[in-house]
C-alpha positions in Angstrom: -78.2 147.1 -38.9 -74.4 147.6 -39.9 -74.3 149.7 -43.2 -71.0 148.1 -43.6 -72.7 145.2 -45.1 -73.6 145.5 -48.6 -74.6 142.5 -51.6 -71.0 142.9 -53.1 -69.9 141.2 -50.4 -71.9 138.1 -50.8 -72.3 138.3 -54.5 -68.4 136.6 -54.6 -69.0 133.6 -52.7 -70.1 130.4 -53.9 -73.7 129.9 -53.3 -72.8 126.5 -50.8 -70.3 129.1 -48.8 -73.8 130.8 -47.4 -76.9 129.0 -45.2 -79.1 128.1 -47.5 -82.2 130.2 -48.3 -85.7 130.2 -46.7 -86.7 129.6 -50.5 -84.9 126.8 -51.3 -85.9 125.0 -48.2 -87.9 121.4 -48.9 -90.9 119.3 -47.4 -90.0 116.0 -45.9 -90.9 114.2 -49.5 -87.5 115.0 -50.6 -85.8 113.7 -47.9 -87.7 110.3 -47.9 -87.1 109.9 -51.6 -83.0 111.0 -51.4 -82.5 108.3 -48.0 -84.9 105.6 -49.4 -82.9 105.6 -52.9 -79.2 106.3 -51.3 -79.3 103.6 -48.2 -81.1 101.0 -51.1 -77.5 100.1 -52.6 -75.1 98.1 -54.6 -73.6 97.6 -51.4 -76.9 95.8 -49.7 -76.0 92.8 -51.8 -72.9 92.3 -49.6 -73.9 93.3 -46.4 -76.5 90.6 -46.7 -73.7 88.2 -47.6 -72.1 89.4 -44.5 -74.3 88.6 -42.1 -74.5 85.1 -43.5 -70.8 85.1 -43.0 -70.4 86.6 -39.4 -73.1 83.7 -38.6 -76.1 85.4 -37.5 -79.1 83.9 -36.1 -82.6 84.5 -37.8 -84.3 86.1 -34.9 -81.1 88.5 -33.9 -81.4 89.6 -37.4 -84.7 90.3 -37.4 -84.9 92.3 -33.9 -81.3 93.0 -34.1 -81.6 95.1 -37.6 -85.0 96.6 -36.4 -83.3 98.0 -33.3 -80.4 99.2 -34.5 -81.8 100.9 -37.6 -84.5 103.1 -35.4 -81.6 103.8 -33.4 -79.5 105.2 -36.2 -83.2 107.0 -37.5 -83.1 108.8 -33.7 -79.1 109.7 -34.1 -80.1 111.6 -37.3 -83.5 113.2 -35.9 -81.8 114.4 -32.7 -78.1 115.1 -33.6 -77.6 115.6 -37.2 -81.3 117.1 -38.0 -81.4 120.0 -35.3 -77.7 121.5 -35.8 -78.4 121.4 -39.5 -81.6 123.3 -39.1 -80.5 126.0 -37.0 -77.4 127.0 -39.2 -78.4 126.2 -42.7 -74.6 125.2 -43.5 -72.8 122.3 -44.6 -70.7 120.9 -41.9 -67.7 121.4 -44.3 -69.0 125.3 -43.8 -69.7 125.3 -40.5 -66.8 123.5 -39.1 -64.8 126.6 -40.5 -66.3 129.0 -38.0 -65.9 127.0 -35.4 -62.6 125.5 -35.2 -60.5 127.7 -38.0 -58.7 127.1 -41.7 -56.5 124.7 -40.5 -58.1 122.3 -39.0 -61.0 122.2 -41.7 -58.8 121.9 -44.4 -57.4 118.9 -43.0 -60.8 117.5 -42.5 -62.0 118.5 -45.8 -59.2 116.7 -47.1 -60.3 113.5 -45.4 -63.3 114.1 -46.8 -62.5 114.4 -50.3 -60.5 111.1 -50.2 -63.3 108.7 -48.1 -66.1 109.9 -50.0 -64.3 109.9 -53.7 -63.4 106.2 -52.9 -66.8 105.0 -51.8 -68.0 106.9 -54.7 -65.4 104.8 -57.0 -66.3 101.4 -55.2 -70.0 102.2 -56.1 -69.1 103.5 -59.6 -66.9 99.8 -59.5 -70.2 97.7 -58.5 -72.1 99.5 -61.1 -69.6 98.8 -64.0 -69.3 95.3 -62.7 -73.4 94.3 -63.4 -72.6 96.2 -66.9 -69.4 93.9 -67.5 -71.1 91.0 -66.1 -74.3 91.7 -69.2 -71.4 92.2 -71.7 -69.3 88.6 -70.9 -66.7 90.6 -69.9 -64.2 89.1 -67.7 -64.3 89.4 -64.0 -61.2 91.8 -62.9 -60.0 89.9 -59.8 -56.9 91.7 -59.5 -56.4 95.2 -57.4 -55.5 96.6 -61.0 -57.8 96.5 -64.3 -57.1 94.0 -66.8 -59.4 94.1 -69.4 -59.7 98.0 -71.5 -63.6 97.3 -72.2 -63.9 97.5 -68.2 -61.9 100.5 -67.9 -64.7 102.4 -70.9 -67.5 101.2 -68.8 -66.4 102.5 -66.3 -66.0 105.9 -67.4 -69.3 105.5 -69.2 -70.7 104.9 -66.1 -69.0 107.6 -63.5 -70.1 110.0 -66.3 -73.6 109.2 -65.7 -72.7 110.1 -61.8 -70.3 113.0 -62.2 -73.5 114.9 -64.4 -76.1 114.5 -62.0 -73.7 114.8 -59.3 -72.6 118.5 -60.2 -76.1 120.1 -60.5 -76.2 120.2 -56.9 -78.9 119.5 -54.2 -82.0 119.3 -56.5 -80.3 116.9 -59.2 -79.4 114.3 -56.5 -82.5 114.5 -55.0 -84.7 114.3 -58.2 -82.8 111.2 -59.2 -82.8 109.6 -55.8 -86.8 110.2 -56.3 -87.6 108.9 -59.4 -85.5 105.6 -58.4 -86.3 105.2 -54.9 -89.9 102.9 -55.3 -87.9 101.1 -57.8 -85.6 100.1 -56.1 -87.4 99.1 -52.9 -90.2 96.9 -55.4 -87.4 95.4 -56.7 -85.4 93.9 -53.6 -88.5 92.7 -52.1 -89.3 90.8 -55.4 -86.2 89.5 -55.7 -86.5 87.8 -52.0 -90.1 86.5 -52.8 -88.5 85.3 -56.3 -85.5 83.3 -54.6 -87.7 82.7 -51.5 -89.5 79.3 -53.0 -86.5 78.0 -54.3 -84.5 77.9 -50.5 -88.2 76.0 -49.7 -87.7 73.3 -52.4 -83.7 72.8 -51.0 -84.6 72.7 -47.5 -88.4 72.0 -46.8 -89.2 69.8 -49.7 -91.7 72.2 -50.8 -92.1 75.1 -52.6 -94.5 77.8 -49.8 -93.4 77.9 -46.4 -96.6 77.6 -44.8 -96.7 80.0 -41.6 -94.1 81.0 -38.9 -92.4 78.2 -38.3 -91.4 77.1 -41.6 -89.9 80.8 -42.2 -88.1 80.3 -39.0 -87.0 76.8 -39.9 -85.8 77.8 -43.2 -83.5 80.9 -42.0 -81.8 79.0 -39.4 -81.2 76.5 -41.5 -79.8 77.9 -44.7 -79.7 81.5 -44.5 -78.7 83.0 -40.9 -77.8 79.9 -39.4 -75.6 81.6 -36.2 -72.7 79.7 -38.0 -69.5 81.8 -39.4 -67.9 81.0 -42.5 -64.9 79.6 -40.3 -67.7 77.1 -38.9 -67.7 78.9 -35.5 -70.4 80.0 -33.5 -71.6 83.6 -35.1 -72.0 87.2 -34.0 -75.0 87.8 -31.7 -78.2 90.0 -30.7 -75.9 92.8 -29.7 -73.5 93.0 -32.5 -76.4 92.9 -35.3 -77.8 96.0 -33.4 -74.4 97.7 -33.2 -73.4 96.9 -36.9 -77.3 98.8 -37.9 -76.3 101.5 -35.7 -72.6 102.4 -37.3 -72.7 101.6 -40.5 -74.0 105.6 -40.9 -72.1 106.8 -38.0 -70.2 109.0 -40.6 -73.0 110.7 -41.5 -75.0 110.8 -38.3 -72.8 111.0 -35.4 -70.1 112.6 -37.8 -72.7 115.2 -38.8 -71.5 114.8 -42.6 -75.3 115.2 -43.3 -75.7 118.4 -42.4 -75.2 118.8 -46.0 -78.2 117.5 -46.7 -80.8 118.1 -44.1 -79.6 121.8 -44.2 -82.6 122.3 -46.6 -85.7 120.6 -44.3 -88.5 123.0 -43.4 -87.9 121.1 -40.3 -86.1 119.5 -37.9 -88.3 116.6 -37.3 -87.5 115.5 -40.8 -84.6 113.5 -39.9 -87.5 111.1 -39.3 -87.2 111.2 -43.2 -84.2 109.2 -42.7 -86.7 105.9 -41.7 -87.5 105.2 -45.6 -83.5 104.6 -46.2 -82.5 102.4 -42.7 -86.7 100.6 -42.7 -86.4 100.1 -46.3 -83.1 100.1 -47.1 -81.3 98.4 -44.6 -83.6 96.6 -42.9 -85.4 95.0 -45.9 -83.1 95.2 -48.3 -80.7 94.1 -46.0 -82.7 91.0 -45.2 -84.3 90.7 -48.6 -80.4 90.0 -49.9 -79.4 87.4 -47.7 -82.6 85.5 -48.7 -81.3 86.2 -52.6 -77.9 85.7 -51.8 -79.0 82.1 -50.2 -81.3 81.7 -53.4 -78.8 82.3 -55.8 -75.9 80.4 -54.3 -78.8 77.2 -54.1 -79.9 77.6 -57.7 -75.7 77.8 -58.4 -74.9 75.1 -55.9 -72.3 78.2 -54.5 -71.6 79.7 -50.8 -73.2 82.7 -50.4 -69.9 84.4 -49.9 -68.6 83.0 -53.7 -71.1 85.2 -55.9 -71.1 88.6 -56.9 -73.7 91.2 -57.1 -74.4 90.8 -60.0 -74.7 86.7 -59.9 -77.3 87.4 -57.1 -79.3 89.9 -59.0 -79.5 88.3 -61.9 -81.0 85.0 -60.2 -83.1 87.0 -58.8 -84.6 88.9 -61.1 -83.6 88.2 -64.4 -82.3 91.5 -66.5 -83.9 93.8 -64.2 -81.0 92.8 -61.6 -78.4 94.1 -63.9 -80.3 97.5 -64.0 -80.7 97.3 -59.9 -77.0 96.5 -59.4 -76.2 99.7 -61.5 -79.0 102.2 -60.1 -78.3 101.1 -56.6 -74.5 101.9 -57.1 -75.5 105.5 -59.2 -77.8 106.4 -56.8 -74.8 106.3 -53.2 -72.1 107.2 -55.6 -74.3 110.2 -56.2 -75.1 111.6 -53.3 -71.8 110.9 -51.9 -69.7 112.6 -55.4 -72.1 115.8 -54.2 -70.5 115.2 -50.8 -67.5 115.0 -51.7 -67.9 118.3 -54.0 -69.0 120.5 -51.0 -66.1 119.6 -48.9 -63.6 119.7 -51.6 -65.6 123.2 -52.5 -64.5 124.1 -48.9 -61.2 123.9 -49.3 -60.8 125.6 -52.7 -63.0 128.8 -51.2 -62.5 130.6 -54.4 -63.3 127.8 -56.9 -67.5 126.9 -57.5 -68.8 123.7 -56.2 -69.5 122.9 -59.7 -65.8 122.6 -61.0 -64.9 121.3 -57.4 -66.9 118.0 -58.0 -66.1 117.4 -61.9 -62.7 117.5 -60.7 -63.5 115.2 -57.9 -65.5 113.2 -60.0 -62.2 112.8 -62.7 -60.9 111.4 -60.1 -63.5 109.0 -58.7 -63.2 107.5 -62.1 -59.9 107.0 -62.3 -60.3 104.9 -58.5 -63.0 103.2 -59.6 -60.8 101.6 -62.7 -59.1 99.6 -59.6 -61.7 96.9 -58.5 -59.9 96.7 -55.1 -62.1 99.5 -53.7 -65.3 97.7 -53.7 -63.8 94.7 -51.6 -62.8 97.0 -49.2 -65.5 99.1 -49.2 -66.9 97.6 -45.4 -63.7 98.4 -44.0 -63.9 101.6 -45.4 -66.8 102.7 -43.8 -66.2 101.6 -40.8 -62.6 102.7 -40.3 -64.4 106.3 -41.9 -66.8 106.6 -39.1 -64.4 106.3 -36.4 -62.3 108.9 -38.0 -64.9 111.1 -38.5 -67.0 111.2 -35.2 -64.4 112.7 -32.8 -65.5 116.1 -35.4 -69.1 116.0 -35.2 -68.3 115.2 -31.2 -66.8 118.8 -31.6 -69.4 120.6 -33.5 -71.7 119.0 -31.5 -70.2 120.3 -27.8 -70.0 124.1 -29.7 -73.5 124.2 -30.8 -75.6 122.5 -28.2 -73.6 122.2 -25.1 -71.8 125.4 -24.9 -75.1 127.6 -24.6 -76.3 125.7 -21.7 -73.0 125.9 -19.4 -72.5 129.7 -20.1 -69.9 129.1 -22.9 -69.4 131.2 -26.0 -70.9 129.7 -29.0 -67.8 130.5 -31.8 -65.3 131.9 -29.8 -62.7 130.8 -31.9 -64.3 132.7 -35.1 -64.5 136.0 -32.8 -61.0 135.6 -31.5 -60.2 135.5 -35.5 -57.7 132.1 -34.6 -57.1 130.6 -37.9 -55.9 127.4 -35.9 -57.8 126.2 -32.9 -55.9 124.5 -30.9 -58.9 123.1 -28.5 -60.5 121.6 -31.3 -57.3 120.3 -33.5 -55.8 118.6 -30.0 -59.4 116.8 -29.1 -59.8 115.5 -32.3 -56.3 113.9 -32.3 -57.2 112.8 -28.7 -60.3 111.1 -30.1 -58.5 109.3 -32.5 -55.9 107.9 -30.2 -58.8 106.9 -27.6 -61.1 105.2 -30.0 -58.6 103.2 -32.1 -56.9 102.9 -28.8 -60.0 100.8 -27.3 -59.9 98.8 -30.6 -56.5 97.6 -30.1 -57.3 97.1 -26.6 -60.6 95.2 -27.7 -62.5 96.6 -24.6 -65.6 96.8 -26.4 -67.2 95.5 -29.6 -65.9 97.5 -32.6 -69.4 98.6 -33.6 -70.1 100.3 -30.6 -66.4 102.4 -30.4 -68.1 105.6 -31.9 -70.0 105.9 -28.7 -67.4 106.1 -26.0 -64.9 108.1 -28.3 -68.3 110.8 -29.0 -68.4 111.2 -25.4 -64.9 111.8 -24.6 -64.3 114.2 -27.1 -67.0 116.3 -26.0 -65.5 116.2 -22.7 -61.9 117.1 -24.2 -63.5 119.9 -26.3 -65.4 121.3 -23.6 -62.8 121.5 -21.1 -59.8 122.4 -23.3 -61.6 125.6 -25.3 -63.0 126.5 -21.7 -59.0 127.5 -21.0 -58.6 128.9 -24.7 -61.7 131.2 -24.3 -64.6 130.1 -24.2 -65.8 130.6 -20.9 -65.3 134.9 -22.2 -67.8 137.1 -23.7 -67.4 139.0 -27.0 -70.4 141.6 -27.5 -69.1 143.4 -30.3 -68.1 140.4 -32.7 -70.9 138.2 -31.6 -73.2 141.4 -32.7 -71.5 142.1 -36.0 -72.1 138.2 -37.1 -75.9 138.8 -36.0 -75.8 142.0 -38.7 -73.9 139.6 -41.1 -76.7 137.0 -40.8 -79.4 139.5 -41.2 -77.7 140.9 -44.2 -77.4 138.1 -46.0 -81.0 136.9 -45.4 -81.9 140.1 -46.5 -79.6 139.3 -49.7 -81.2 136.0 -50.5 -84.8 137.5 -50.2 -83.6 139.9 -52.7 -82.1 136.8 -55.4 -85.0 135.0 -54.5 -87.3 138.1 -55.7 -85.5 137.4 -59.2 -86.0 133.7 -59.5 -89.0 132.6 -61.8 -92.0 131.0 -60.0 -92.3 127.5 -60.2 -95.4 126.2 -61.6 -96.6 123.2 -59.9 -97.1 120.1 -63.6 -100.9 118.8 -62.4 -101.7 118.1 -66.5 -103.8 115.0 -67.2 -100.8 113.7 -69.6 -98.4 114.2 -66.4 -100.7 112.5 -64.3 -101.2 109.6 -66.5 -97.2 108.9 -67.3 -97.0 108.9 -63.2 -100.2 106.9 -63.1 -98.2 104.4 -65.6 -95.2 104.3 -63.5 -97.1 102.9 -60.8 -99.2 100.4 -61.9 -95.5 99.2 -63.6 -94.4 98.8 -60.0 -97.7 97.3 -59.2 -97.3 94.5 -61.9 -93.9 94.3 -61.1 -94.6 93.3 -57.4 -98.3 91.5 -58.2 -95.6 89.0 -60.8 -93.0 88.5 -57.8 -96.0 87.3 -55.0 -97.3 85.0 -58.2 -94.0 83.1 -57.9 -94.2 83.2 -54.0 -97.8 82.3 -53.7 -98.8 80.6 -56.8 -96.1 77.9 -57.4 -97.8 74.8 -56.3 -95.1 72.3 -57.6 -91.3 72.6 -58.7 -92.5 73.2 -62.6 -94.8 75.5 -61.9 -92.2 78.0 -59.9 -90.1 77.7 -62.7 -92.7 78.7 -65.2 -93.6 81.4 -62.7 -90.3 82.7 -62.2 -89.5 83.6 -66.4 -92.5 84.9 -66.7 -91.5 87.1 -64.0 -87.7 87.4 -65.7 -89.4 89.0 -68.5 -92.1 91.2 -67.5 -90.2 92.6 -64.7 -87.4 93.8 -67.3 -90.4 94.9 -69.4 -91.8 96.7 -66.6 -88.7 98.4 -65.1 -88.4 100.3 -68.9 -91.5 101.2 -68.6 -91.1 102.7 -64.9 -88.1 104.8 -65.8 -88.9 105.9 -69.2 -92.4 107.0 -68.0 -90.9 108.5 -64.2 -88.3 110.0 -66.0 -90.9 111.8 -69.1 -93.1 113.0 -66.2 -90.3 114.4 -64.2 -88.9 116.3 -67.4 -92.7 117.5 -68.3 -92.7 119.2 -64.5 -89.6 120.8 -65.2 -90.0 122.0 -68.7 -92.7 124.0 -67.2 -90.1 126.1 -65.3 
């Protein structure tokens, strides 16, 4: 081993800088918990208003979102999942040794921005449920107009900044604690709404079997009709929009940054929890709200709010869902945005990287414009970002299997790659090329331009030296690897033991947290199942208004004591 390496070499770099440790690695739990609670959002409310808009059919949504959200589960399990494994970086991290400074500073940059804005638009949705409890006025402009907004908001993106900058374990805890929430809840909500769509379109307050379900999506929910009164988007687009609304963080890799700490790479089957229950129920669960809400209010759909949905649907506990589900993306993309901005500023901790960042998000979130454009956003984000994982991709798993030199560039000590820097320009131009040309459906551009950029990469760093060998550098990064696991044992020798809370008292706070869900969802199928007549699923639904709300403060105060006991133990 190289002598040269010694622990004052490490000892100056930022613990996110390194792969992470063999200690700090997590069982598959974590991961179901972080996806479940990050891909249940604020933001669910209007995709399930969108589809209603684009003019969806009830069976295309059905299959459609089914299909298209194992897909994305797949992209994640065989892409992102195995790359992050076998490094143990950030891509932020590892796109450094691959394609040089310049290039990752640029894309750190982009970064920064796309994920501080869809942290402000969550942060936004958030406030908005807060301002909508207070009587505040709506802010319909692109600028604030009321100051009592602009405190909440900063009341708010405090709450996210502070879990934000402990790191890994912080966003994951949180995402724990409110992932069953939030999943109880948006099922409620649809079995809430559910009867009243019944009374306004079968007479009748239980659909009784198949048909009637059927009946009453196509014809007041998905009704394959757009909002222009045009025949609607199809089969194929519903499975394409599943598939790349994550393509950023799938396809683009960006969650390397999380998965780098699974025990295994099979846990990107983790992922299911957040596109099963997040995006396909919650998905659907809102456009059956959404169609509630806007028949209790005699509204379109595409007139109400978040927070006018959630409260229709479930009384005060919708104003808490509307601002967990924002805290809980705006979270885990703050921490995002943190690492990558951590990545640029080498010498400054991830720490102080994302309370800077997260200054910022709250000054963007102020502006109410962010949330309406949020869709666009992500969209317009993926494309942008999956010519780079197309990249990565090519130099970890296709180079070793044609004979190529896995991080040429790093051994050649380029501080610009030119291979990589040209390709991913290339990729741009091709894939917003084919949306100008309108070749293929927008959803499904991330595919071809993937493709092509591999191809680019491939053949352009094959010319700038790829296709050589470099023994002597490719064994000193083996020592440096070595050393620093070596390194990490040692920390890891230092760090106290963590005792695992299995106390009767811990036990029954948990215990009480889930038999609050259980009431929780045993109320909502009460107003599904057990409203006979008109008055008696009003009656039903109060009662579930207030003993939901009642049961949501006992499921977080009692989640939250148990979580604190198991830590207080350490």
């Amino acid at each position: 081993m190289n002598s040269n390496y010694d622990d004052q070499d490490f000892d100056h770099l930022d613990e996110e800088q390194l792969p992470v440790s063999k200690k700090k690695l997590h069982d598959w739990t974590h991961f179901a918990g972080l996806y479940a609670a990050e891909h249940v959002a604020a933001t669910e409310f209007v995709i399930g208003a969108t589809f209603v808009a684009l003019g969806a059919k009830t069976m295309d949504i059905l299959l459609g979102l089914l299909i298209g959200n194992i897909l994305a589960v797949l992209s994640w399990t065989f892409i992102t999942s195995p790359i992050a494994v076998d490094t143990r970086m950030s891509l932020y991290t590892y796109l450094n040794k691959i394609a040089g400074d310049t290039m990752t500073k640029l894309y750190n940059w982009a970064n920064v921005i796309i994920f501080t804005v869809i942290s402000a638009a969550m942060v936004t949705v958030s406030s908005t449920a807060v301002r909508f409890a207070f009587d505040i006025p709506a802010q319909l402009n692109w600028y604030p107009t009321n100051l009592w907004f602009i405190l909440i908001v900063i009341c708010v993106a405090a709450v996210v900044v502070s879990i934000a900058i402990y790191g890994f374990n912080a966003v994951s805890e949180f995402s724990g604690v409110c992932a069953p929430w939030l999943f109880v809840m948006f099922t409620s909500g649809a079995l809430v709404l559910l009867p009243a769509l019944s009374l306004d379109v079968l007479e009748k307050t239980i659909p009784e079997g198949w048909n009637d379900f059927m009946t009453l999506g196509n014809t007041s929910i998905w009704t394959g009709i757009d909002s222009n009164g045009e025949p609607g988007i199809g089969l194929i687009e519903v499975i394409g929009f599943a598939w790349a609304a994550n393509t950023i963080t799938h396809f683009g890799l960006i969650d390397m940054a999380l998965l780098r700490f699974a025990k295994k790479k099979s846990y990107g089957l983790a992922t299911s929890t957040g596109m099963m229950f997040g995006h396909y129920v919650a998905w659907i669960a809102a456009g059956i709200m959404g169609a509630g809400a806007a028949v209790i209010l005699g509204k379109s759909i595409i007139e109400l709010d978040p927070g006018d949905v959630a409260y229709y649907a479930l009384g005060w506990s919708g104003f808490v869902i509307v601002i967990v589900a924002g805290w809980t993306t705006a979270i885990t993309n703050l921490y995002r945005a943190g690492l990558a901005a951590q990545a640029i500023f080498s010498t400054t901790s991830r720490k102080k990287t994302t309370l800077i960042v997260g200054l910022a998000t709250m000054v963007v979130a102020c502006f109410p414009f962010v949330f309406t454009q949020i869709l666009p956003l992500l969209t317009y984000a993926g494309l942008l970002v999956v010519p780079v994982g197309a990249i990565v991709f090519a130099e970890h798993q296709v180079f070793p299997r044609i004979g190529y030199t896995r991080y040429w560039s790093s051994y050649r000590e380029l501080t610009f790659s030119t291979p990589a820097v040209v390709s991913w320009g290339l990729g741009l131009v091709f894939g917003f090329g084919l949306n100008a040309l309108d070749i293929i459906s927008f959803f499904y551009l991330f595919i071809p331009t993937w493709i092509f950029t591999i191809l680019v990469y491939t053949l352009l760093a094959g010319r700038f030296g790829a296709k050589e060998r470099y023994p002597e550098a490719a064994q000193r990064d083996i020592e440096r690897a070595e050393r620093i696991e070596l390194y990490q044992d040692k920390k890891a020798l230092q760090e106290p033991v963590k005792e695992k809370d299995s106390s009767m008292f811990s036990k029954l706070l948990k215990g009480i947290a889930i038999t609050a869900l259980v009431i929780t969802l045993a109320l909502a199928c009460k107003v599904m199942f057990g409203s006979e007549t008109e008055e008696h699923y009003v009656a039903n639904r109060e009662l579930f208004y207030r003993y939901a709300f009642i049961c949501t403060m006992l499921y977080f105060s009692t989640a939250y004591w148990a979580l604190r006991r198991g830590k207080s133990k350490n």
